[in-house]
N, C-alpha and C positions, 0 to 999 in steps of 0.2 A: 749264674753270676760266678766270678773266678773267687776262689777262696783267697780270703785277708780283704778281700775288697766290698768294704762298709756298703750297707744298702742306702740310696739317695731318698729322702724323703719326697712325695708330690709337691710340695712347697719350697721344693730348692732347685738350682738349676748348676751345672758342673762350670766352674768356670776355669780350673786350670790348676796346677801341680804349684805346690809350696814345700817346700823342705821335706820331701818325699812322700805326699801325702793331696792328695787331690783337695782344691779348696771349693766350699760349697756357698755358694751365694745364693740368698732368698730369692727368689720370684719374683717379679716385680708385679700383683696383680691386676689384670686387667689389661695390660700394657696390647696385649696383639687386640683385644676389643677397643679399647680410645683409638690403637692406631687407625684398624678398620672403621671405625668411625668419622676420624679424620679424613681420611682415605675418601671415603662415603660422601661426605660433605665437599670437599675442593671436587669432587666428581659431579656433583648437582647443582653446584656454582656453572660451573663449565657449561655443562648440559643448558642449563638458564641461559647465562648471557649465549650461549650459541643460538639457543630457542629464539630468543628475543631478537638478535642478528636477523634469523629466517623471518619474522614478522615485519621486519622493518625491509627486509628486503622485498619480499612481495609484494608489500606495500608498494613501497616506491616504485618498483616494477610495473605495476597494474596504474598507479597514477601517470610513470610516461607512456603505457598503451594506452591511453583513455585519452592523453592530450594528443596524438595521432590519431585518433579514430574519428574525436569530437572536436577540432581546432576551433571551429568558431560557436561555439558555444559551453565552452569545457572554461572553469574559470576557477581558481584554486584562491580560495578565502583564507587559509592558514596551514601554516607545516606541523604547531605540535599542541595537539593533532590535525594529522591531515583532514582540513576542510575545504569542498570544491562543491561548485554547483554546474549539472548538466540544464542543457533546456533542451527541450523534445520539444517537438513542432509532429503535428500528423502530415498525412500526404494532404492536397487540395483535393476538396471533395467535389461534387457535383453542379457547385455553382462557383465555384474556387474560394469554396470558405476552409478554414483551419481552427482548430482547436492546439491550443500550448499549454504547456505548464514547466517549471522550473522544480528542478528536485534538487537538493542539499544533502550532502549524504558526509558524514564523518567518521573518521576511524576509529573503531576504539585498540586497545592496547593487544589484542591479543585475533584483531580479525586478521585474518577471516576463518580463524577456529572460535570469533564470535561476532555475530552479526554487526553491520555497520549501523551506526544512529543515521534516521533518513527522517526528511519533511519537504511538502511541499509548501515553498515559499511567496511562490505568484502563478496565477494560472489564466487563463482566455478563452472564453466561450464553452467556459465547462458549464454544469447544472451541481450543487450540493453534493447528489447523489452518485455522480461522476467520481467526484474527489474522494469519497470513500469509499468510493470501488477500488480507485488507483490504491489507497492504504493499505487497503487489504490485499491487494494483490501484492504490495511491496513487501507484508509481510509471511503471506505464502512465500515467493520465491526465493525470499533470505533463509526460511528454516530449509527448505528443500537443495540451497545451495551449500549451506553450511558446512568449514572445511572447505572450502573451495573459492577463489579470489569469484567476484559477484559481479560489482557495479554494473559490466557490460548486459548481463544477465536480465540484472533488476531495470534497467534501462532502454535494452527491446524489448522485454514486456509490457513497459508502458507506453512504447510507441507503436507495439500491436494494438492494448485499449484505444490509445487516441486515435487510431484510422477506422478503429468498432465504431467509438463516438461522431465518429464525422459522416460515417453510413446511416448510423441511427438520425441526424438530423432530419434527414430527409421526409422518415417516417415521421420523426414528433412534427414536423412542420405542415403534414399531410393530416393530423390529427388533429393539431389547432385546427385549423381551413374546417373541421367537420366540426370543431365544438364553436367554432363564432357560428357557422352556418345552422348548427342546432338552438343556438341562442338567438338567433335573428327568430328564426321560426315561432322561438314560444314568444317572442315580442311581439311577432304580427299576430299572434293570435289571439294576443293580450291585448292589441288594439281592437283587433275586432271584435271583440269582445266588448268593448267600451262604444263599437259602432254600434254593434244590435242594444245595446243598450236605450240609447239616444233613440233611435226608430220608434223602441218599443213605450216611450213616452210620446210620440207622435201616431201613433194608430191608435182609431175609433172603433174600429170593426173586432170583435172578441173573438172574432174566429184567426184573425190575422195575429190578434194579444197572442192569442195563442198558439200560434207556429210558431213565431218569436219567441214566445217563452221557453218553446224546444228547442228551440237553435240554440240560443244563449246558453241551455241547459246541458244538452250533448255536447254542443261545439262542432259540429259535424259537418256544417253549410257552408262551404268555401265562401270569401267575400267577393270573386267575382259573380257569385248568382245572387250578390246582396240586391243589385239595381232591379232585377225581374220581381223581386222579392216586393219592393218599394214601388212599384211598378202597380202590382196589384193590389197592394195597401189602397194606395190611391184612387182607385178604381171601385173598391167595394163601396 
């Protein structure tokens, strides 16, 4: 430092010459941290409403691909927030049946860095277990899309399940057809059962009592060899 010239304290800042003599002004403390703070803050204002800008634009953007892709089924319930409902139809299956269901899906504030609210509202020729499959699937494909505009996403997936669903009729329909034809069967057996009965109160001969009473007891004797059976009752 130049000789004659007073040392500055940390607590003071030079502001300028006075009657030959440098004038010292206190520090104003804190002043460059509020400003950086200030600074800091109108900076994350900015960044926000720009954020928010991007969500609402995506949004709206993915809302007019959606009304192009799905025109007759795409149907928008409300703008704030955006609520629309798709319907998915499967293909016609093997005797030109379909299976439908209507999905509801709403935006929340900050998707699709978070998942949309989804239900389904009406459905056709699903089974219980159908519609919980679909749930779940809707909520795989939302955590896996996450960050990334969905709807289209979440909606061939479920019109993949629905064309599952409409193959799988075939089978469940081919499976009833085996459980009446299993039920018919213990019913005829149940009747015949109620025949040998009846016989076995009409035979005299104890040796016939007692074929009967094996038949009735195994069940084993088909009821077209009932009449041979009756045949030689009568006969003894």
């Amino acid at each position: 430092m130049a000789p004659g010239v007073p040392s500055r304290r940390p607590s003071e800042r030079v502001g300028g010459w006075r009657g030959g003599e440098r004038v010292r002004v206190p520090r104003r403390a804190g002043w460059e941290r509020g400003g950086a703070r200030c600074a800091g803050r109108a900076a994350h204002g900015r960044w926000r409403r720009a954020t928010m800008t991007d969500y609402s634009e995506e949004q709206r953007n993915e809302l007019e691909a959606l009304e192009s892709i799905y025109p007759d089924s795409f149907t928008v319930l409300s703008e704030k927030p955006a609520t629309f409902t798709i319907t998915v139809t499967s293909e016609a299956g093997e005797n030109d049946e379909t299976v439908q269901t209507t999905l509801k899906f709403t935006y929340r504030e900050k998707y699709p860095d978070e998942t949309p609210l989804y239900e389904i509202v009406s459905q056709e020729n699903l089974e219980d277990n159908d519609v919980t499959d679909i749930i779940k699937l809707l909520e795989k494909q939302a955590e896996e899309n996450l960050g990334m505009v969905m709807i289209f996403t979440l909606v061939s997936a479920v019109q993949e399940k629905l064309n599952e669903i409409v193959d799988q009729i075939k089978t469940r329909r081919e499976e009833e057809k085996k459980q009446k034809e299993r039920e018919a069967e213990e019913e005829e057996k149940e009747n015949s059962y109620l025949k040998w009965i009846t016989i076995l109160t009409h035979l005299t001969s104890s040796f016939w009592r007692k074929v009967c009473l094996t038949v009735i007891l195994l069940r084993k004797l088909p009821w077209s060899q009932l009449k041979t059976l009756q045949a030689c009752a009568k006969s003894c």
